[in-house]
C-alpha positions as a printed NumPy array, in Angstrom:
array([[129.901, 115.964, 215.16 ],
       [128.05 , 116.345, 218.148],
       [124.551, 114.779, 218.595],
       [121.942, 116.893, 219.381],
       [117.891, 116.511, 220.407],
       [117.436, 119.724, 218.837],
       [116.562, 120.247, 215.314],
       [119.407, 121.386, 212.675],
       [118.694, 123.816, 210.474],
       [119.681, 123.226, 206.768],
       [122.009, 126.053, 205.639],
       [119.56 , 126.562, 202.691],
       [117.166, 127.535, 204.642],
       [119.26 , 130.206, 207.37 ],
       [119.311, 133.471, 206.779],
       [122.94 , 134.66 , 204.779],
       [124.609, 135.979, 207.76 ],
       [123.85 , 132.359, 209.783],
       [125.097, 131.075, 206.607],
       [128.737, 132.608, 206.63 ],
       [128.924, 132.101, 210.384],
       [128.118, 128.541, 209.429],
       [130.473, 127.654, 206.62 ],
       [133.519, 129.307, 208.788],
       [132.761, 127.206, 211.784],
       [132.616, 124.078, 209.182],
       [136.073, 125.504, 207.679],
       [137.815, 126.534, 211.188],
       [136.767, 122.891, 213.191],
       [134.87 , 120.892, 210.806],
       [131.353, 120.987, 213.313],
       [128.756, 124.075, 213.093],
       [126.051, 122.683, 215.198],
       [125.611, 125.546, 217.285],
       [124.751, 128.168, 214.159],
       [122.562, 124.699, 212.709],
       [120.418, 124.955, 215.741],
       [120.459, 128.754, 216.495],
       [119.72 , 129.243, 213.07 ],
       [115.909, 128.606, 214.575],
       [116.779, 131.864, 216.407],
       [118.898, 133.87 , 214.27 ],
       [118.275, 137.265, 216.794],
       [119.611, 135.189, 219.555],
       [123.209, 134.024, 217.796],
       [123.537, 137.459, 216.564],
       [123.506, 138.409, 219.702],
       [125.943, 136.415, 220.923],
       [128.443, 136.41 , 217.833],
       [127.807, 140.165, 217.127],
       [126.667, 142.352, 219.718],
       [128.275, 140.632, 222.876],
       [131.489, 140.668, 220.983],
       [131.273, 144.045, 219.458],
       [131.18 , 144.741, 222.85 ],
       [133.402, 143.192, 225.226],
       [136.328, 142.936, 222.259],
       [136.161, 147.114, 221.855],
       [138.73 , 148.203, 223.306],
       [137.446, 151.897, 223.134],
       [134.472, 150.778, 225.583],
       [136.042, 148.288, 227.457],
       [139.057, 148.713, 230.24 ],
       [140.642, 145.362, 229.992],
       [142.896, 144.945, 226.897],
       [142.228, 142.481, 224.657],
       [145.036, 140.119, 224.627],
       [144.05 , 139.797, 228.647],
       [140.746, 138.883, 227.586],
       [141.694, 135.869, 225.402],
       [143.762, 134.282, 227.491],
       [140.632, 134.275, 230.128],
       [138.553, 133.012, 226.783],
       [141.595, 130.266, 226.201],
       [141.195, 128.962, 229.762],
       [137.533, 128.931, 229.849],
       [137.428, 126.569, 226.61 ],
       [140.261, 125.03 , 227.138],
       [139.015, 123.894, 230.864],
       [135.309, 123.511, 229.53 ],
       [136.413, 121.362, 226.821],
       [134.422, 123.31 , 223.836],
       [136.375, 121.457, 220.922],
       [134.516, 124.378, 218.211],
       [135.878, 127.331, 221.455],
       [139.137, 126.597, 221.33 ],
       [139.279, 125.844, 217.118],
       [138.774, 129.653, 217.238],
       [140.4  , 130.576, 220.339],
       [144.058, 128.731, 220.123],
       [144.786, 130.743, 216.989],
       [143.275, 133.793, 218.209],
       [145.241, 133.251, 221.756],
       [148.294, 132.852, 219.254],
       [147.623, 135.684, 216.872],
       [147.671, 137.931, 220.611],
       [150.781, 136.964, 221.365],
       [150.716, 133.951, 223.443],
       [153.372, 131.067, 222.919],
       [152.337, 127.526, 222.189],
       [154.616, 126.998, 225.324],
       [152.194, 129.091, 227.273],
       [149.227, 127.446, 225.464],
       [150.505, 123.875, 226.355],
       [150.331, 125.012, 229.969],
       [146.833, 126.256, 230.323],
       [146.045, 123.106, 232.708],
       [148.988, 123.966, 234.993],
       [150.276, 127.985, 234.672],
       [153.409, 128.218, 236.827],
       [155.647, 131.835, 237.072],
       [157.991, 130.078, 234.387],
       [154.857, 130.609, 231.842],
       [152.849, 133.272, 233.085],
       [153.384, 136.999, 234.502],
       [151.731, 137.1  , 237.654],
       [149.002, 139.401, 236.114],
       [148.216, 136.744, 233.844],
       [148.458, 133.862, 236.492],
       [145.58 , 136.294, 238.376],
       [143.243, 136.265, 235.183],
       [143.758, 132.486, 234.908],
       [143.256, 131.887, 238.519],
       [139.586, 133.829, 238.078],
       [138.87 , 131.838, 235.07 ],
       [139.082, 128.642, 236.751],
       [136.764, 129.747, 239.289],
       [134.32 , 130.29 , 236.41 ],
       [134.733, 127.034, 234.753],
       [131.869, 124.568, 234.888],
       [133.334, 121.835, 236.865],
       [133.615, 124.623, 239.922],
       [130.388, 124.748, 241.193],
       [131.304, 126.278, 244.805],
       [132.547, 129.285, 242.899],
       [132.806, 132.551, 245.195],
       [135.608, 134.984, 244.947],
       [138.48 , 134.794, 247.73 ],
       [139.587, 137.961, 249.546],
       [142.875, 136.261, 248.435],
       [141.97 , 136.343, 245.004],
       [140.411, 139.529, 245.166],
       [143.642, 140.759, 246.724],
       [145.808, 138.951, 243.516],
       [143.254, 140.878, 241.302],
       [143.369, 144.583, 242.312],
       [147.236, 144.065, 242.443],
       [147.251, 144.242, 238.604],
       [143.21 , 145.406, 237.893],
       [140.888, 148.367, 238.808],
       [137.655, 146.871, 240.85 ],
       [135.723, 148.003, 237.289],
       [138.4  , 145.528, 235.501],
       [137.592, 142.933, 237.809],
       [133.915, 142.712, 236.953],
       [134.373, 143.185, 233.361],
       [137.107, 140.452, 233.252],
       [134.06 , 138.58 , 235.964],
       [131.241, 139.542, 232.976],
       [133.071, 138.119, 230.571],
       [133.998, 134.841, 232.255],
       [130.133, 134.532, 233.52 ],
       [128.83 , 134.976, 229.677],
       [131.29 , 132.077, 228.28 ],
       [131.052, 129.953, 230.834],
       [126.865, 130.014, 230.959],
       [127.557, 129.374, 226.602],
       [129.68 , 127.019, 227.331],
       [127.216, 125.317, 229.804],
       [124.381, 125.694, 226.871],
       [126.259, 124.503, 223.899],
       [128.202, 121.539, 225.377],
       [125.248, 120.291, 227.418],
       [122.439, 120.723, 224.943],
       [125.256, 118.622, 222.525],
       [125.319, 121.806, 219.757],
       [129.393, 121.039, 219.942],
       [131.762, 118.484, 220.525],
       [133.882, 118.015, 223.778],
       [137.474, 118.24 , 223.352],
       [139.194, 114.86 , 223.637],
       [141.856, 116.874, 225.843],
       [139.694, 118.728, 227.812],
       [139.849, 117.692, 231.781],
       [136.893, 117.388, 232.603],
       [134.947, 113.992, 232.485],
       [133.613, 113.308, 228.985],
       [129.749, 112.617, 228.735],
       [128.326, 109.36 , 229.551],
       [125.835, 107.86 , 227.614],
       [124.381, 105.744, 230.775],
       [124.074, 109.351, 232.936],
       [123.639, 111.791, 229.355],
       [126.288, 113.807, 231.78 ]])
């Protein structure tokens, strides 16, 4: 489990629907940190695991198909290293209709894996990820983009990408989850708290 400075919340004491957010991140990956703390601010997680998603995962409001969207999810965790992000979002990448081939290379997408659309979405992701902090979007990848996405597309795939990443950023560096032993990046150090 990951070690926070912030104060858990006992379920006992959050309110039900923190509670069954709670007990199915404990029975998906073992760890529900992030609902223990939030659970000080239940308006804020609902937020996040009901109204942002209600949102950007209905597909009557939004342009981008869903099984696009998770595989820009998969990358983001996968690359962040969110060990609770990608206990949800391998099976959901999976349930989509990605291959555990395609899964396996996440770190390294190659034409032999990916369609070139997808290769775009993955390229975009990694220019979200945390580690890339001289982020700013290519005419080149621009170019890759509106080959397979409306300029609308584009910034909802960008929206999305920006909201993970930034919850990513919070619940990895305030230690509400654990880091993924296979993630890339560098794990935390206890000398730097980085």
């Amino acid at each position: 489990m990951a070690e926070t400075l912030f104060t858990r919340v006992p379920r006992a004491d959050m309110p039900a629907a923190l509670q069954s957010n709670y007990d199915m991140a404990l029975a998906q990956v073992g760890e529900g940190g992030t609902v223990e703390v939030f659970a000080q601010r239940p308006d804020l997680y609902r937020f996040y695991a009901t109204d942002f998603y209600a949102l950007v995962w209905d597909e009557t409001r939004m342009e981008v198909d869903n099984r696009t969207k998770e595989l820009l999810r998969l990358k983001l965790s996968k690359e962040n290293g969110c060990l609770v992000c990608n206990g949800f979002n391998v099976p959901s990448a999976l349930a989509a209709g990605y291959t555990s081939a395609q899964i396996e290379h996440i770190y390294d997408p190659t034409p032999e894996h990916f369609s070139e659309r997808e290769l775009a979405v993955l390229a975009l992701a990694s220019e979200f990820e945390i580690a890339n902090g001289q982020f700013e979007l290519s005419p080149a990848l621009f170019d890759r983009l509106r080959a397979h996405f409306s300029e609308p597309q584009i910034l909802e795939l960008a929206f999305l990408a920006t909201f993970l990443s930034a919850w990513a950023r919070l619940t990895i560096g305030f230690g509400l989850v654990s880091r993924d032993p296979t993630c890339p990046m560098p794990q935390p150090s206890a000398a730097t708290g980085i």
